[in-house]
Backbone and ligand atoms as CSV (ligand in chain L), in Angstrom:
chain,resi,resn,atom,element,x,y,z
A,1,UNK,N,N,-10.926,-13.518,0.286
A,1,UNK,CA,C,-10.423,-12.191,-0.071
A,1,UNK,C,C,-9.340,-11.783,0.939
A,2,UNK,N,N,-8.331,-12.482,1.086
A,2,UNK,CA,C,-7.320,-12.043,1.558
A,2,UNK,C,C,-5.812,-12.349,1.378
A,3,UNK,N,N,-4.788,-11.668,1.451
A,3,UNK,CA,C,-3.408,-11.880,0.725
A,3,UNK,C,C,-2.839,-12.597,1.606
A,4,UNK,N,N,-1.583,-13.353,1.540
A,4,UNK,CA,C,-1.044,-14.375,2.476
A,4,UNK,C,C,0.686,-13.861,2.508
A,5,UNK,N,N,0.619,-13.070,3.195
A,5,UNK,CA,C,2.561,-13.096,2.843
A,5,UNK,C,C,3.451,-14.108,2.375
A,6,UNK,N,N,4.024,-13.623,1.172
A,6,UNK,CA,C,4.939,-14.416,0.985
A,6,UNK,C,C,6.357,-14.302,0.991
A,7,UNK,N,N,7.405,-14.520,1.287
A,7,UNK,CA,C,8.632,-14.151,2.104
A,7,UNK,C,C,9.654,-13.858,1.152
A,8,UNK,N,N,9.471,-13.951,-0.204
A,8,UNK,CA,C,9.909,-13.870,-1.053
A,8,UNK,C,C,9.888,-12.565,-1.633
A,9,UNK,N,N,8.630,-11.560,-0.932
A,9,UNK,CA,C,8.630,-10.094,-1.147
A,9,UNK,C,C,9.236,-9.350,-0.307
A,10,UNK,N,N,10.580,-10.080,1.119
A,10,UNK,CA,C,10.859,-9.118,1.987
A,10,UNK,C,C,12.028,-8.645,1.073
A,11,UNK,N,N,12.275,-7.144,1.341
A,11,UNK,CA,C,13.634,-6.901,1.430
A,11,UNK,C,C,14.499,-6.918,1.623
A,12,UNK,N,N,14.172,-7.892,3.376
A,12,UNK,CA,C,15.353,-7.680,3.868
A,12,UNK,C,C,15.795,-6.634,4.608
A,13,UNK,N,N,14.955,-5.127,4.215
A,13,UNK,CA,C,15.348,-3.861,5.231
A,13,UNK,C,C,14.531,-3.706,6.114
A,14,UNK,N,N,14.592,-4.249,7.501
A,14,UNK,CA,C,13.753,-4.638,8.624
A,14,UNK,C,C,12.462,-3.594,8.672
A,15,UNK,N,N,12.673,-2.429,8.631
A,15,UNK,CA,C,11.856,-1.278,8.716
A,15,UNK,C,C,10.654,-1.081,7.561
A,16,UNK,N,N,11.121,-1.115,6.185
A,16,UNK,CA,C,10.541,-1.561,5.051
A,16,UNK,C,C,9.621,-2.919,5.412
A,17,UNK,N,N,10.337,-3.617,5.434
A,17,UNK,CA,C,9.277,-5.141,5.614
A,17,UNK,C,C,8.272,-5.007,6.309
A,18,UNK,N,N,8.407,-4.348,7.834
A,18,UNK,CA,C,7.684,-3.793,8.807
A,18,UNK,C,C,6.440,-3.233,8.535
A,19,UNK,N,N,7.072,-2.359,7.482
A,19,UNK,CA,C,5.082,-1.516,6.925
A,19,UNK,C,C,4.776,-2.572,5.510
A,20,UNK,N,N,5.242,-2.899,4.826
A,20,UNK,CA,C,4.799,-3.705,4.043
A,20,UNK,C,C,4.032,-4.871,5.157
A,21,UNK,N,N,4.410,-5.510,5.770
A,21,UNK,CA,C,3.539,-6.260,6.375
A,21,UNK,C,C,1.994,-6.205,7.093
A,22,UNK,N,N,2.291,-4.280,7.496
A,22,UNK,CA,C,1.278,-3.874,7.810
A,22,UNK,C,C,0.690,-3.445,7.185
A,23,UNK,N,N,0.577,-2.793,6.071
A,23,UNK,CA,C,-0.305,-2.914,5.022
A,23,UNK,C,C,-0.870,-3.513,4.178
A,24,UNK,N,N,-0.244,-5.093,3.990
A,24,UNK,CA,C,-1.171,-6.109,3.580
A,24,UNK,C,C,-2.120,-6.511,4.848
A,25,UNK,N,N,-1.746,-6.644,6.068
A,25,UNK,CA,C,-2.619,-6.640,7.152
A,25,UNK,C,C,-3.649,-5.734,6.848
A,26,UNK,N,N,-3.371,-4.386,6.396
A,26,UNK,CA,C,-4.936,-3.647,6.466
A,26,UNK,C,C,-5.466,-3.837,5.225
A,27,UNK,N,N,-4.889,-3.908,4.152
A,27,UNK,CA,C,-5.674,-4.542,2.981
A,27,UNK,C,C,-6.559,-5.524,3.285
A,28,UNK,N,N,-6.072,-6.048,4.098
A,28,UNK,CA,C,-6.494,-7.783,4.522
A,28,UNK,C,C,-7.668,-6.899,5.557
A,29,UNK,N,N,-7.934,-6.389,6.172
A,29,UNK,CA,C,-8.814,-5.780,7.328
A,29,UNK,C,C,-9.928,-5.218,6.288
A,30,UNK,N,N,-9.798,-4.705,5.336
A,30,UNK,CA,C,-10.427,-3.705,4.413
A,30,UNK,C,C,-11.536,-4.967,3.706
A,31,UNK,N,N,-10.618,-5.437,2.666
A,31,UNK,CA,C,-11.412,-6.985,2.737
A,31,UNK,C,C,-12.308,-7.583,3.821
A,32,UNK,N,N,-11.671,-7.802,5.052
A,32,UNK,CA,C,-13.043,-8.339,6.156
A,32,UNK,C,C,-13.935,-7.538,5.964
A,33,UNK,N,N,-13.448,-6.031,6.168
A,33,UNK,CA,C,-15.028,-5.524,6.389
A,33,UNK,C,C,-15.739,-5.419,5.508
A,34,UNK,N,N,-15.569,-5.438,3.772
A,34,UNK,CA,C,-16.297,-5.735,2.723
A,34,UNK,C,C,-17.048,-6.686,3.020
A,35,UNK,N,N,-16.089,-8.785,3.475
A,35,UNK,CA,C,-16.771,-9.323,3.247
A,35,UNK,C,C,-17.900,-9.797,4.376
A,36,UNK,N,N,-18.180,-9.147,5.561
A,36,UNK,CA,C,-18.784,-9.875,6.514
A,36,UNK,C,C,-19.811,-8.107,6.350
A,37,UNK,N,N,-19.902,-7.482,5.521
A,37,UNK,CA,C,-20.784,-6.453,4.994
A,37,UNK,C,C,-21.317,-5.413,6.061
A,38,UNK,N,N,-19.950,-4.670,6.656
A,38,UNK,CA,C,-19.740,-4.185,7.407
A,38,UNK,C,C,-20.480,-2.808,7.002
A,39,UNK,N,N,-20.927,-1.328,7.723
A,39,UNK,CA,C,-21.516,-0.055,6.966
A,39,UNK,C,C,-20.596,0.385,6.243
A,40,UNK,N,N,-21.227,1.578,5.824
A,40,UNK,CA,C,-20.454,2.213,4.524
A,40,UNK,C,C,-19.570,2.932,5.804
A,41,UNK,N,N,-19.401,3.454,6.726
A,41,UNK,CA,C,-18.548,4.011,7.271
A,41,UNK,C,C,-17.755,3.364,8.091
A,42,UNK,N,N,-17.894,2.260,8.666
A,42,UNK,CA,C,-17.068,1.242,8.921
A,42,UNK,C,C,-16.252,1.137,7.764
A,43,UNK,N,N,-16.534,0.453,6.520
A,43,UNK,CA,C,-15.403,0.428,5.186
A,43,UNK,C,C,-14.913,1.588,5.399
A,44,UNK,N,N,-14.930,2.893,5.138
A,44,UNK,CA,C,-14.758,3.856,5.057
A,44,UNK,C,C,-13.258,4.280,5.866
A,45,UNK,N,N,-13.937,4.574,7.085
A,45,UNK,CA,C,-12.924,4.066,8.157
A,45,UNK,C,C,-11.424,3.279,8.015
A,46,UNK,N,N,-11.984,1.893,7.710
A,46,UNK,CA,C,-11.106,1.353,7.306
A,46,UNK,C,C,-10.065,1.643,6.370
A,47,UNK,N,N,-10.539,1.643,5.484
A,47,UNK,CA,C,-9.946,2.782,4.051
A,47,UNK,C,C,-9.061,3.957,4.297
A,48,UNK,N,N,-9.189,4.399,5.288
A,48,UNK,CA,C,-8.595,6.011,5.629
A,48,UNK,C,C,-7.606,5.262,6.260
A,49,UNK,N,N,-7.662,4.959,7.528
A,49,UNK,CA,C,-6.491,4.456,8.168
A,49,UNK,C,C,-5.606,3.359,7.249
A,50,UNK,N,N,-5.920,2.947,6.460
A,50,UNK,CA,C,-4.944,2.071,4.879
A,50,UNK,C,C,-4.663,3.275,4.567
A,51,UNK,N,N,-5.268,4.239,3.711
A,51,UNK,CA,C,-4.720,5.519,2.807
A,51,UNK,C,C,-3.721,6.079,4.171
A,52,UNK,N,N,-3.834,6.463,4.818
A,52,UNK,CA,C,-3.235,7.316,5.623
A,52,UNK,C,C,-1.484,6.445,6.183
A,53,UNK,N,N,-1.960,5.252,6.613
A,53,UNK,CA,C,-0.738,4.455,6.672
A,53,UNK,C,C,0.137,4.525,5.414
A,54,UNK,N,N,-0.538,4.229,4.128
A,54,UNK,CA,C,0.298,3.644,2.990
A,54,UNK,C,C,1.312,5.438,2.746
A,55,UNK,N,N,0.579,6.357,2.899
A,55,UNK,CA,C,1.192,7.743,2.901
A,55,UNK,C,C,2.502,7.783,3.650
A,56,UNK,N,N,2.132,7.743,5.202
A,56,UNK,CA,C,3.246,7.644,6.062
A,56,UNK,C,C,4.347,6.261,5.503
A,57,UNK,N,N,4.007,5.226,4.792
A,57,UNK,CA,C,5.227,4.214,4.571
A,57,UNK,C,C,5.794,4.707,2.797
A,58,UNK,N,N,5.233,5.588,2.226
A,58,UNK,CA,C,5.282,6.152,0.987
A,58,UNK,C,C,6.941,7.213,1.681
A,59,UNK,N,N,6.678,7.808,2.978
A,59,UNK,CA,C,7.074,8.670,3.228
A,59,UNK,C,C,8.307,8.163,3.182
A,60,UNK,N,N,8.387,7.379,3.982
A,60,UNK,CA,C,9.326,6.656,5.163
A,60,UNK,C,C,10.377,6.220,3.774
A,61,UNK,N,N,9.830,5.636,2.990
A,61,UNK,CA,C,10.298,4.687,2.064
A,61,UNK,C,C,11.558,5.887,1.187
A,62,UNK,N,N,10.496,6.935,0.721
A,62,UNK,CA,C,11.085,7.835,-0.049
A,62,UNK,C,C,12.642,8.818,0.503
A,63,UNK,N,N,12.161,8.605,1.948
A,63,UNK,CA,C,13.405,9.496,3.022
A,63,UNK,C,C,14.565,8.411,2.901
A,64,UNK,N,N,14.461,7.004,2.939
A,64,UNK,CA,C,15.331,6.161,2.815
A,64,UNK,C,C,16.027,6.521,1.437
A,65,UNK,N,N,15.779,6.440,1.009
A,65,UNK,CA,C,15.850,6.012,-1.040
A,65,UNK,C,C,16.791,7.333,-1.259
A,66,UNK,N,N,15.929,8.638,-0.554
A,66,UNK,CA,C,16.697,9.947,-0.808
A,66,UNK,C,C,18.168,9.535,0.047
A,67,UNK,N,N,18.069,9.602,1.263
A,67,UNK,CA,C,19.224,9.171,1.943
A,67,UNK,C,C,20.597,8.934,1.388
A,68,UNK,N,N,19.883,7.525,0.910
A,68,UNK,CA,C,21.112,6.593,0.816
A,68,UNK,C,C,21.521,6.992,-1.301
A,69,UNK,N,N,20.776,7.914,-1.784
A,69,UNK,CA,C,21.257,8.006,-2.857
A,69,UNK,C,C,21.122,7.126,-4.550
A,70,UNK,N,N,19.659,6.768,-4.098
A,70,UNK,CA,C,18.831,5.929,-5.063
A,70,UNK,C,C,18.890,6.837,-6.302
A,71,UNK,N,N,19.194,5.742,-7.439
A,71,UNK,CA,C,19.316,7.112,-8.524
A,71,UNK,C,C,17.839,6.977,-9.047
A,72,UNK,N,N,16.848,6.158,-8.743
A,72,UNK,CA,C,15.448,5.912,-9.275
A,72,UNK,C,C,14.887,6.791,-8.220
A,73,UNK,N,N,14.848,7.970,-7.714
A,73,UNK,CA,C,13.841,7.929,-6.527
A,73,UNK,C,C,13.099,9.067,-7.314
A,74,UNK,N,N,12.863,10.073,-8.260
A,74,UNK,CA,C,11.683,10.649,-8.603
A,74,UNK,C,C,10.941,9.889,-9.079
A,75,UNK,N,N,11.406,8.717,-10.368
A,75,UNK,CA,C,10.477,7.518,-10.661
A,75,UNK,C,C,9.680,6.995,-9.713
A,76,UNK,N,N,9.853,6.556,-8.438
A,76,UNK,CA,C,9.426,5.460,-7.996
A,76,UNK,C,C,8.460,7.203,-7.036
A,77,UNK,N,N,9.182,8.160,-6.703
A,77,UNK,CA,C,8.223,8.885,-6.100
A,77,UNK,C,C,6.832,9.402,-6.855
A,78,UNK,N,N,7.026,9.060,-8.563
A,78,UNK,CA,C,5.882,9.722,-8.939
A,78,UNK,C,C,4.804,8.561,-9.127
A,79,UNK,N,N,5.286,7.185,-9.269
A,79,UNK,CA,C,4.318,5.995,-9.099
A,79,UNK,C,C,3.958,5.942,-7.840
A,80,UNK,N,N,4.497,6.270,-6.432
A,80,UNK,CA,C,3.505,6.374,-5.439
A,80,UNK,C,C,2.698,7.834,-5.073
A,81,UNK,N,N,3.080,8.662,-6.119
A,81,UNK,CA,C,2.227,9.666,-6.074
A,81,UNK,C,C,0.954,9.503,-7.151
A,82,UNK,N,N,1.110,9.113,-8.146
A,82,UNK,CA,C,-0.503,7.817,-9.176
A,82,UNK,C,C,-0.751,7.679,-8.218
A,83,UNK,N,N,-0.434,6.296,-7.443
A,83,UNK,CA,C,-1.118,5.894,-6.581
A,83,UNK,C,C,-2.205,6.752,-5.828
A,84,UNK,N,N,-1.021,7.027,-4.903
A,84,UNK,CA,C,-2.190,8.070,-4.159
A,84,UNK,C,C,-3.432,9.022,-4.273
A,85,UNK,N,N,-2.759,9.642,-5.685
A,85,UNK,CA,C,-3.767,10.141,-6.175
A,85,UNK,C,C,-5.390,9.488,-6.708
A,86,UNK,N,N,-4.866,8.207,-6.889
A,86,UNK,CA,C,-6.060,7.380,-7.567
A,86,UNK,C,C,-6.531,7.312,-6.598
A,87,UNK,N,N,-6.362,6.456,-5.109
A,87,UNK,CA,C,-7.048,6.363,-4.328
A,87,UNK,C,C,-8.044,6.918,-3.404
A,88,UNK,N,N,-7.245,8.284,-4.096
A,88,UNK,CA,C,-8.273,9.606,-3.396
A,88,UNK,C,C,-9.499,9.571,-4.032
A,89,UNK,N,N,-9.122,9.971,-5.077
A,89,UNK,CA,C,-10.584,9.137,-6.254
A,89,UNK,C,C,-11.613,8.202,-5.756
A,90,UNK,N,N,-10.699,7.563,-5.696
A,90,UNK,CA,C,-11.568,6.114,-5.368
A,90,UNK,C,C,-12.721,6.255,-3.724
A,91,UNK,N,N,-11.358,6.580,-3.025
A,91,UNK,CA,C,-11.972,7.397,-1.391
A,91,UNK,C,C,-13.580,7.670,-1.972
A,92,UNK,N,N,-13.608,9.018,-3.179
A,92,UNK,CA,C,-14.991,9.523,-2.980
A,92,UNK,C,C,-16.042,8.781,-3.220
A,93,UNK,N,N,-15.667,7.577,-4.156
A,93,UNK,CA,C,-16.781,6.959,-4.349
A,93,UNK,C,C,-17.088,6.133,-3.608
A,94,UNK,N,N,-16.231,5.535,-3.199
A,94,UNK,CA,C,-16.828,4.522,-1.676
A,94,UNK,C,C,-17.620,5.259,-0.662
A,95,UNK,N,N,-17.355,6.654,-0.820
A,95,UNK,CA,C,-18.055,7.493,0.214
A,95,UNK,C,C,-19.707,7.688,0.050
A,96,UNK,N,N,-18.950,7.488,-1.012
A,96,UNK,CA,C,-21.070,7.684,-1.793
A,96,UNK,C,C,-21.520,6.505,-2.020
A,97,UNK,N,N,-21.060,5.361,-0.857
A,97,UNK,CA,C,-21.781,3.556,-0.857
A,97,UNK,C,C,-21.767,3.208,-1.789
A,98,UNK,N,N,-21.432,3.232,-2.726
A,98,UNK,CA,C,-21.105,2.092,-4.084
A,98,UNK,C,C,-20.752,0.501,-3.305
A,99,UNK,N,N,-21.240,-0.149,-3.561
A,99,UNK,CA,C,-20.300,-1.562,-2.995
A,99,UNK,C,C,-19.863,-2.266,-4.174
A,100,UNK,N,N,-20.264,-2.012,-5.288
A,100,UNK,CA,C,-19.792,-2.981,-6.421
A,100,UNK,C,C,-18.367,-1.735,-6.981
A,101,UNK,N,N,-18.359,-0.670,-6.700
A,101,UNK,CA,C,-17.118,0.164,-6.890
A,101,UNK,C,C,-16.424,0.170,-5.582
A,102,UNK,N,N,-16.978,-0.355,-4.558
A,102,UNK,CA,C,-16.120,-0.752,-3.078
A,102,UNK,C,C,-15.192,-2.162,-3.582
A,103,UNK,N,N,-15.584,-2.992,-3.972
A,103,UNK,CA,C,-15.070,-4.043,-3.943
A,103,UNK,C,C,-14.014,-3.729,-5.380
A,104,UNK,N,N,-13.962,-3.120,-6.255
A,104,UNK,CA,C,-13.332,-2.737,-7.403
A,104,UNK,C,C,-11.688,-2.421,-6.455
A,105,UNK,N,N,-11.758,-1.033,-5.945
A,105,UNK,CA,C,-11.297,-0.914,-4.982
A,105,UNK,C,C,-10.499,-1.779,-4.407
A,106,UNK,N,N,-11.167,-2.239,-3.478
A,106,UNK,CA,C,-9.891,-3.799,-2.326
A,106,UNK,C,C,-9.403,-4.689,-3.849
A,107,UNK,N,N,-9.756,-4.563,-5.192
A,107,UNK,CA,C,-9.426,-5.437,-6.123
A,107,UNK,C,C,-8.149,-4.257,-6.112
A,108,UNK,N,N,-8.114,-3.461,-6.630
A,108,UNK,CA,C,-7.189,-2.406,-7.370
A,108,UNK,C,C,-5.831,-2.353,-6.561
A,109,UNK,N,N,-6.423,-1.997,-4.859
A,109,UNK,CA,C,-5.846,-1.640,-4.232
A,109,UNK,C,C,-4.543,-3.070,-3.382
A,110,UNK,N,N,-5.227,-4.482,-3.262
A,110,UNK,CA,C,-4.660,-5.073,-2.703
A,110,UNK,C,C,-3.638,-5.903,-4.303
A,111,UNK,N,N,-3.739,-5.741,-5.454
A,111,UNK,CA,C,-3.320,-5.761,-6.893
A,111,UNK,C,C,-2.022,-4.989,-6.591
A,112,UNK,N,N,-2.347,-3.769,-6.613
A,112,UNK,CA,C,-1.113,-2.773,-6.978
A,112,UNK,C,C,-0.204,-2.751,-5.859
A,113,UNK,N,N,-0.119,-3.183,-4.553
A,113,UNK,CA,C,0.136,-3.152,-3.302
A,113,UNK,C,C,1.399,-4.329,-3.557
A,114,UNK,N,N,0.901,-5.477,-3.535
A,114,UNK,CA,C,1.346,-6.641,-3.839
A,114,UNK,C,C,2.643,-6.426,-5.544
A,115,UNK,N,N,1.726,-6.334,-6.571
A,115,UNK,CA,C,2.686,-5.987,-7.248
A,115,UNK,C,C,3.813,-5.092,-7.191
A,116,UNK,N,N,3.653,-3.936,-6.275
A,116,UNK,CA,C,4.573,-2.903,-6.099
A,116,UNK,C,C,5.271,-3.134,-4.906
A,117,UNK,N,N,5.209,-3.849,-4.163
A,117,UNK,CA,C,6.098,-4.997,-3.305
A,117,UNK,C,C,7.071,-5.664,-3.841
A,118,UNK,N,N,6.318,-6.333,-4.533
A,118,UNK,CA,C,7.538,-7.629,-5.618
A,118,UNK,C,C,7.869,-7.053,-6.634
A,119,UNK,N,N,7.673,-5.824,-7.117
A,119,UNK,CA,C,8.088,-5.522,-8.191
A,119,UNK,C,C,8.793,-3.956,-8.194
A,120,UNK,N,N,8.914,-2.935,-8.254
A,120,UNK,CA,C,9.389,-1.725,-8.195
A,120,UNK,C,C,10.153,-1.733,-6.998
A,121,UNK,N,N,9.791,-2.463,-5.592
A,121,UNK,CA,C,10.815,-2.020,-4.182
A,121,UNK,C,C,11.422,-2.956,-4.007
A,122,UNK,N,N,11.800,-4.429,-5.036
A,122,UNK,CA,C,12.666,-4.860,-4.866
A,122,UNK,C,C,13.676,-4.036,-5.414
A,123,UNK,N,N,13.975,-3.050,-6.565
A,123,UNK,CA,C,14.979,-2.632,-7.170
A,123,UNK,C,C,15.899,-1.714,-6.582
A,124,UNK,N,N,15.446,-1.245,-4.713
A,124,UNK,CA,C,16.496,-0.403,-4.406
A,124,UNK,C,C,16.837,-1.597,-3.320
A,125,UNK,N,N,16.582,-2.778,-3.528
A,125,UNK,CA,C,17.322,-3.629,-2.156
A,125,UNK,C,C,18.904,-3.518,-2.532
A,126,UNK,N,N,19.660,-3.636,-3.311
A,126,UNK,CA,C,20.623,-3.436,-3.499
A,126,UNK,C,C,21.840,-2.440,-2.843
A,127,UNK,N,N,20.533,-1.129,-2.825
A,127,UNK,CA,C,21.035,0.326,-2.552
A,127,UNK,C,C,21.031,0.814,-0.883
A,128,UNK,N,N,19.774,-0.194,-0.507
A,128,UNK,CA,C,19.573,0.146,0.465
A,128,UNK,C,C,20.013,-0.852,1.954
A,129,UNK,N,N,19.939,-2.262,1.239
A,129,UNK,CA,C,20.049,-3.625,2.692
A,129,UNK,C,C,21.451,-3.114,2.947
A,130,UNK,N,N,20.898,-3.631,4.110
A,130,UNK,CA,C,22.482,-3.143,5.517
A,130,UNK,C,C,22.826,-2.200,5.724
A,131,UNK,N,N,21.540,-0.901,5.476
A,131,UNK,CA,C,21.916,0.617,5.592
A,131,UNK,C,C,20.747,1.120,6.412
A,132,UNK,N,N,19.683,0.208,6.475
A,132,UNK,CA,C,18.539,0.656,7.357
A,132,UNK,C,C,17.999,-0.392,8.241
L,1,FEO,FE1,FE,6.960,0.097,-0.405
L,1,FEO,FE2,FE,7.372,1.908,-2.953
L,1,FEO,O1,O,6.362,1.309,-1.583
């Protein structure tokens, strides 16, 4: 249960790559502590500092995009606002020890992460490499 970078999802915009890397790292952390069956607040834990990071690189991402004059940036701001929102969701039920809706979760979450890497933030490399 863990993702392997593949180099083919960088951008290219040093800063971007930077939290993308670190957030498959904590995906990848989130996973350990599922699989070596860590407490519900250990996962938990874990989980927050992922939600809380992916927010701050949601941020970061969106200040770029505005910046430099992305003509996609409410699109791509309201798919990382789904996001977020789902995960809050999700937050409560892991809170209430589910482990078979814990592991749903690191499925959903390290899924949409990955796909929305290689797929939606390649489309402002164009707009953005050699500007950040
Ligand atoms: Fe890198 Fe759109 O998140």
């Amino acid at each position: 249960m863990a993702i392997t970078w593949n180099d083919s999802w960088n951008t290219k915009i040093t800063v971007i790559d930077q939290q993308h890397r670190k957030l498959v790292n904590l995906v990848n952390d989130l996973g350990e502590a599922m699989r070596v069956g860590k407490s519900k607040e250990v996962v938990n834990d874990v989980l927050t500092v992922l939600v809380d990071y992916t927010k701050t690189h949601f941020r970061a991402e969106e200040a770029l995009m505005r910046q430099h004059g992305y003509s996609e940036l409410a699109e791509h701001q309201k798919i990382h606002e789904e996001f977020v929102n789902k995960v809050s969701e999700f937050k409560l039920k892991v809170e209430s020890g589910n482990t078979v809706v814990s592991i749903a979760i690191y499925n959903f979450l390290s899924d949409w992460l990955v796909n929305h890497i290689k797929g939606e933030d390649q489309k402002y490399i164009p707009i953005l490499q050699g500007k950040a």
